[in-house]
C-alpha positions in Angstrom: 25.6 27.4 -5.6 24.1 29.5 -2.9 19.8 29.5 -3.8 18.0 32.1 -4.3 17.0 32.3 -0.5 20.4 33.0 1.3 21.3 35.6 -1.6 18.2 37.7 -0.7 19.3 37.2 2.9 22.9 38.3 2.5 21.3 41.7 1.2 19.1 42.3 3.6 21.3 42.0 6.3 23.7 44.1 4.1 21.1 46.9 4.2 19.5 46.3 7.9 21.8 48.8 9.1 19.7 51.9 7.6 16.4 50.2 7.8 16.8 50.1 11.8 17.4 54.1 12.1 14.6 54.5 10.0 10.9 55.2 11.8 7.4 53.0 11.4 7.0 54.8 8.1 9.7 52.1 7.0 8.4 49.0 8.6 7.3 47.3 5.6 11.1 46.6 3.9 12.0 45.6 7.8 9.0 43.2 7.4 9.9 42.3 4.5 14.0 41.7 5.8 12.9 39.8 8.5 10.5 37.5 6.0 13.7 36.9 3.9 16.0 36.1 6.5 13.0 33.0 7.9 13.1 32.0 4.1 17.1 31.7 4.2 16.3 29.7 8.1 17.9 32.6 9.6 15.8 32.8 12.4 18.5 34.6 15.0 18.9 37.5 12.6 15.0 37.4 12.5 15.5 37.9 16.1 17.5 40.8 16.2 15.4 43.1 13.7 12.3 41.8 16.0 14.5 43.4 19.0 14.4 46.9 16.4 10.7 46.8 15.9 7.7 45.3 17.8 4.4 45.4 14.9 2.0 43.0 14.5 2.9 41.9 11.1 6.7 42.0 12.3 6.0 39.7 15.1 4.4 37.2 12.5 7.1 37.6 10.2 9.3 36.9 12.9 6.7 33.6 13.6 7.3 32.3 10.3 11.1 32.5 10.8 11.0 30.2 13.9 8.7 28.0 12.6 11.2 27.6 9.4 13.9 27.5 11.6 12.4 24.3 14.0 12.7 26.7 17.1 9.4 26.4 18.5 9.7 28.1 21.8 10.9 31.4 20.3 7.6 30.8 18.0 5.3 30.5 21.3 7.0 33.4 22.8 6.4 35.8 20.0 2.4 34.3 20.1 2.6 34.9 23.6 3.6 38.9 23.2 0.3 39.2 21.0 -1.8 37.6 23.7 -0.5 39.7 26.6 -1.7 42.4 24.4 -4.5 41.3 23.7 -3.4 42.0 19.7 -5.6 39.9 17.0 -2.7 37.5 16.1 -3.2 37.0 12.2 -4.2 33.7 10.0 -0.4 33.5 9.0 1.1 33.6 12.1 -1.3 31.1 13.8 -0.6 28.6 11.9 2.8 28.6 11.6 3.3 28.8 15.4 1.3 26.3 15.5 3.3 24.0 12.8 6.1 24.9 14.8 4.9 23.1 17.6 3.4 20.3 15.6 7.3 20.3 13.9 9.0 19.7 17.3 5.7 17.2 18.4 5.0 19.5 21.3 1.4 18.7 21.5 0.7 20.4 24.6 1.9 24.0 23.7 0.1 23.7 20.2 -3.4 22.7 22.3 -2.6 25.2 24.9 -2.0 28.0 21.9 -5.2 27.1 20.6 -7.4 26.8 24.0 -5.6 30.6 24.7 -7.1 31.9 21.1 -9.9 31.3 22.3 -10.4 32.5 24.8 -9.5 35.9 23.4 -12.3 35.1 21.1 -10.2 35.1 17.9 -10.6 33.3 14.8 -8.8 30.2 14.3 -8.3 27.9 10.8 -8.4 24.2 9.8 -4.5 24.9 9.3 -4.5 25.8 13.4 -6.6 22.4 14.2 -4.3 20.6 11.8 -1.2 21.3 13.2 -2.4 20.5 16.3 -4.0 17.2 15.1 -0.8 16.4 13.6 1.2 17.2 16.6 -0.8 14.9 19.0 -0.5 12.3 16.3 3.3 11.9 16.7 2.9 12.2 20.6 0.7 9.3 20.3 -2.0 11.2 21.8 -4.9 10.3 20.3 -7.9 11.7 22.3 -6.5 14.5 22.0 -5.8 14.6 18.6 -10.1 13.3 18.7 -10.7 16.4 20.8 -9.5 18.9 18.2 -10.9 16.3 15.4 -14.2 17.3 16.9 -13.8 21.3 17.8 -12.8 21.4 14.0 -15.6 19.8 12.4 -17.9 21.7 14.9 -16.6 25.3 14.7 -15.4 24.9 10.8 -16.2 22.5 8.4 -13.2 19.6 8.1 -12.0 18.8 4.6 -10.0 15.6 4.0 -7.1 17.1 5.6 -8.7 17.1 9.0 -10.2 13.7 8.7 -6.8 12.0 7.2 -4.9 13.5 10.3 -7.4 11.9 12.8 -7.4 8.8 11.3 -3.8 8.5 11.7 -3.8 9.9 15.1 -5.8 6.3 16.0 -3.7 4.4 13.9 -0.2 6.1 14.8 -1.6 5.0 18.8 -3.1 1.2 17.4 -6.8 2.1 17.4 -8.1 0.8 14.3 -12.0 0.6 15.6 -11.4 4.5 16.3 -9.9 5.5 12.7 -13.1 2.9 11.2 -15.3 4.8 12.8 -13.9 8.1 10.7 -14.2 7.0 7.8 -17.5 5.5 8.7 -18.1 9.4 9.3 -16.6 10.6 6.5 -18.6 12.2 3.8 -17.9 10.3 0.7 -16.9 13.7 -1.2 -14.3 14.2 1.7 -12.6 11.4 1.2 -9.5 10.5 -0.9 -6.8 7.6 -1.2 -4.4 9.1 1.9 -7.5 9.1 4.6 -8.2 5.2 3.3 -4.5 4.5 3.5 -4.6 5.7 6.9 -7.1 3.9 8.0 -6.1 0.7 6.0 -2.7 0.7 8.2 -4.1 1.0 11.2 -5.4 -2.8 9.8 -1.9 -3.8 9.3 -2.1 -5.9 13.2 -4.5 -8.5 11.4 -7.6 -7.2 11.0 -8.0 -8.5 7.4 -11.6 -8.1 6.9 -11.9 -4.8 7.6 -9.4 -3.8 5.4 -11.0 -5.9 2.7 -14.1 -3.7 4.1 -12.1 -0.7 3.7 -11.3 -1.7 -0.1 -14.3 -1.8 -0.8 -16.2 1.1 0.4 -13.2 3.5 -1.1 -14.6 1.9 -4.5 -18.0 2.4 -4.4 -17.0 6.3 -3.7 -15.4 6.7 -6.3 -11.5 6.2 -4.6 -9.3 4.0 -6.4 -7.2 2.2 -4.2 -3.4 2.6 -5.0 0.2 0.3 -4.3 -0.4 1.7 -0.4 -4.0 0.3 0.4 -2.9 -3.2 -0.8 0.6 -3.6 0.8 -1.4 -2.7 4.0 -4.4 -5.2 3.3 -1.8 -7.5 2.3 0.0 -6.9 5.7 -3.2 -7.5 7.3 -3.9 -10.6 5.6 -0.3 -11.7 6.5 -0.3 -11.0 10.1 -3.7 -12.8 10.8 -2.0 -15.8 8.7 -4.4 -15.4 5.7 -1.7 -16.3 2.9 -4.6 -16.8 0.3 -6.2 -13.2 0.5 -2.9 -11.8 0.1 -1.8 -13.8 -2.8 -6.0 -12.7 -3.9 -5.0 -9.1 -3.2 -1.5 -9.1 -4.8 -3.6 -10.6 -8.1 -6.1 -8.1 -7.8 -3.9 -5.7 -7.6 -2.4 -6.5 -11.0 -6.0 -6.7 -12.3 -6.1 -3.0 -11.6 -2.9 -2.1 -13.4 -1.0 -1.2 -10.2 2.9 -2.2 -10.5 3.4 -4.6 -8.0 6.0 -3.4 -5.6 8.5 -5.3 -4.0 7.0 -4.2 -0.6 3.8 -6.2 -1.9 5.5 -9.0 -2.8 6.8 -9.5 0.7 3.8 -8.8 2.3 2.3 -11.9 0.4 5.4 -13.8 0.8 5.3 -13.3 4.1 1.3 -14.1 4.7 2.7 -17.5 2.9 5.7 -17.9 5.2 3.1 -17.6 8.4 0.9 -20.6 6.9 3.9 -22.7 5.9 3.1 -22.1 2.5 6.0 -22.8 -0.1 4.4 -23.9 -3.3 2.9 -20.0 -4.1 6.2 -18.7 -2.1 8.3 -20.2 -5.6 5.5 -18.5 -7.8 6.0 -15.4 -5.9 10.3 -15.5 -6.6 9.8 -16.1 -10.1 7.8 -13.1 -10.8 10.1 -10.8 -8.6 12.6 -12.2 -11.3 10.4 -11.3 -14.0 9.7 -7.8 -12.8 13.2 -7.8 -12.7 13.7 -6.3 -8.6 16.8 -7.5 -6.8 14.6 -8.3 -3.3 15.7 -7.8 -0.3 16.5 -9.7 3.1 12.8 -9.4 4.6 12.6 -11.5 0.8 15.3 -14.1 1.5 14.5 -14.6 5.2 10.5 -15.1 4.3 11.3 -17.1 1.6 13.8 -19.5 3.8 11.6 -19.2 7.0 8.7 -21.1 4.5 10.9 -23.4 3.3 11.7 -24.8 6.3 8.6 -24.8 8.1 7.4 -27.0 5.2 10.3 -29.4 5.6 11.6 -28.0 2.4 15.6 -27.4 3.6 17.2 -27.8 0.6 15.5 -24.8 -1.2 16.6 -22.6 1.5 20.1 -24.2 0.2 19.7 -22.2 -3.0 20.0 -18.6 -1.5 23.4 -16.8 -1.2 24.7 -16.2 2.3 25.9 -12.7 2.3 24.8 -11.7 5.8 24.1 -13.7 9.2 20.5 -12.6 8.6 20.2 -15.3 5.7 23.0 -17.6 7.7 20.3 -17.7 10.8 17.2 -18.1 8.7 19.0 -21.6 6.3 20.5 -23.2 10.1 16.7 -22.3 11.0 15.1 -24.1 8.1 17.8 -27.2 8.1 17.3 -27.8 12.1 13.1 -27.8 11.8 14.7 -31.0 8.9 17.2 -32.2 11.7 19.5 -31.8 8.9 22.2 -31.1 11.2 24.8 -31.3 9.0 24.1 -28.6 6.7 23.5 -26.6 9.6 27.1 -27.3 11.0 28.6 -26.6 7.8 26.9 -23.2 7.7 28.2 -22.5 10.7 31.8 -23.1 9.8 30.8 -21.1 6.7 30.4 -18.5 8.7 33.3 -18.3 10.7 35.3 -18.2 7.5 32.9 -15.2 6.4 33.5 -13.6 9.8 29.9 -13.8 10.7 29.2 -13.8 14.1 26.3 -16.3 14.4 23.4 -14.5 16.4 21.3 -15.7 19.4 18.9 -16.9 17.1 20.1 -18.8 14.9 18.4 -21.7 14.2 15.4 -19.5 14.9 13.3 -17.1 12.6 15.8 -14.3 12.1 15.2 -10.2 12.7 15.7 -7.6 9.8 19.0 -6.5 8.3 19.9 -3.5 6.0 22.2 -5.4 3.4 20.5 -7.0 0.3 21.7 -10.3 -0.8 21.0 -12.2 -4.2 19.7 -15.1 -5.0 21.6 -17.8 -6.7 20.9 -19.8 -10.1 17.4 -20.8 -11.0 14.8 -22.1 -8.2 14.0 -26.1 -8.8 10.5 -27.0 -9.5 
């Protein structure tokens, strides 16, 4: 079934014939054609009615095609047409030139777009600063993305929008003081749970007490932390090897009626894995079993990795090979034993699965797309 969209298109294009011999008496149904054809993503037969008529509110009709159609330099060349003529470009069209360049991460056209409305003194929106926030962000380009941060909240007043796209600017580029430090700033009737969770996962390297900082504060204004702002304090905790704030957090988390994810449960399998931790790593399996989730490799190859760092190779025996991510991670846990005859028999295992043993096996083990499944019951 063809939407609603492409229908509208087909007749417009249908009728463009007239509509072009008509005069600017008859510009609003060509505006109106070339609106339909940028919701259909048609942007090239936006592009030939623009060739038919040159108005301002065709020009951002045409914009808005562009930008809906990801082709971001015919957006900047329509914005470009208005400038030379010095012709107020309107709130519509700003902003989704601007997207289009924030679509395409071309963070130097949207700044330049921006720094050229201004200079023609003409208004620009928190949409305008946002998509250029936004665009820096996935560039990586964080002063940048700061620089606009700051013309926004000092020409307009930013909302959460504004400070939620900053803060992941720092954290997108690893500069969790930076994104602290904004929602340090941040009015506490700005805020919301997506600026937090922005700044909680710029945490995620280890910085486990800001996080638990983070938590915090979002509570006493009134922002209750969801699924998100734990699996990154949870992270946090993991990568700065504090297994007992993330087994803390994964129970607190239950406290506050969130449903544990299976994202969480690694997270604090993993912070268990890092202190050699297997005892809670068992407690952590059975309730993925009650919660009834499959888990996934990241699971398994946590789950083995702490068995054998606490010398405990034949629980890493109970998990079903299905992939040479789990194969690597039980040779790993049976050599840090010197159990070098499970680990030979894996290896012939292998073969006859047709694994091809990687580089590090024996080793910690990378990631791996395929799920396996865990075998009978786990021994206490």
């Amino acid at each position: 079934m063809r939407s609603c969209a492409e229908v509208s298109y087909g007749a417009c294009i249908a009728s463009c014939e007239w509509l072009l011999k008509l005069d600017k008496r008859h510009l609003v149904p060509l505006n109106s054609a070339i609106s339909c054809c940028g919701n259909a993503s048609k942007w090239r037969s936006a592009q030939l009615l623009l060739s038919k008529s040159c108005s301002v509110v065709t020009l951002g009709a045409c914009i808005s095609a562009y930008e809906k159609g990801a082709q971001w330099l015919w957006a900047l060349h329509c914005a470009e047409l208005f400038a030379r003529r010095r012709v107020p470009l309107n709130l519509i069209a700003r902003n989704a030139a601007t997207s289009a360049c924030e679509k395409a991460a071309q963070w130097q056209r949207g700044a330049v777009l921006l720094l050229e409305l201004e200079d023609l003194a003409l208004e620009t929106s928190l949409t305008s600063f946002h998509g250029a926030i936004s665009a820096c962000e996935k560039a990586k380009q964080w002063r940048h993305a700061l620089h606009f941060f700051e013309e926004a909240c000092t020409r307009l007043r930013g909302n959460v929008i504004t400070f939620s796209s900053a803060i992941s600017a720092c954290q997108k580029a690893a500069q969790w003081e930076r994104a602290l430090l904004l929602v340090h700033a941040m009015p506490s009737e700005t805020g919301n749970v997506v600026a937090y969770n922005a700044a909680l996962a710029a945490c995620e390297l280890g910085q486990w007490e800001q996080a638990l900082q983070l938590l915090d504060i979002a509570r006493q204004v009134h922002v209750s932390p969801d699924d998100l702002s734990y699996e990154s304090s949870m992270r946090a905790a993991a990568n700065a090897e504090q297994w007992e704030v993330s087994v803390h957090l994964l129970a607190e988390m239950r406290q506050a009626l969130i449903s544990v994810t299976e994202v969480a449960l690694n997270a604090a399998i993993s912070a268990c894995e890092n202190g050699a931790q297997w005892r809670p790593v068992l407690a952590l399996l059975a309730d993925l079993k009650l919660a009834d989730m499959e888990g996934d490799v990241m699971t398994c190859s946590g789950a083995i990795s702490a068995f054998g760092k606490a010398w405990r190779w034949r629980r890493a025996l109970e998990f079903s090979f299905e992939d040479v991510v789990t194969y690597s991670c039980i040779v790993g846990a049976c050599a840090r034993s010197s159990q070098w005859r499970p680990a030979v028999a894996l290896f012939e295992a292998m073969a006859e699965e047709k694994l091809r043993p990687d580089a590090r096996s024996g080793e910690r083990s990378g990631e791996s797309q395929k799920k396996p499944t865990f075998l009978s019951q786990f021994l206490y």
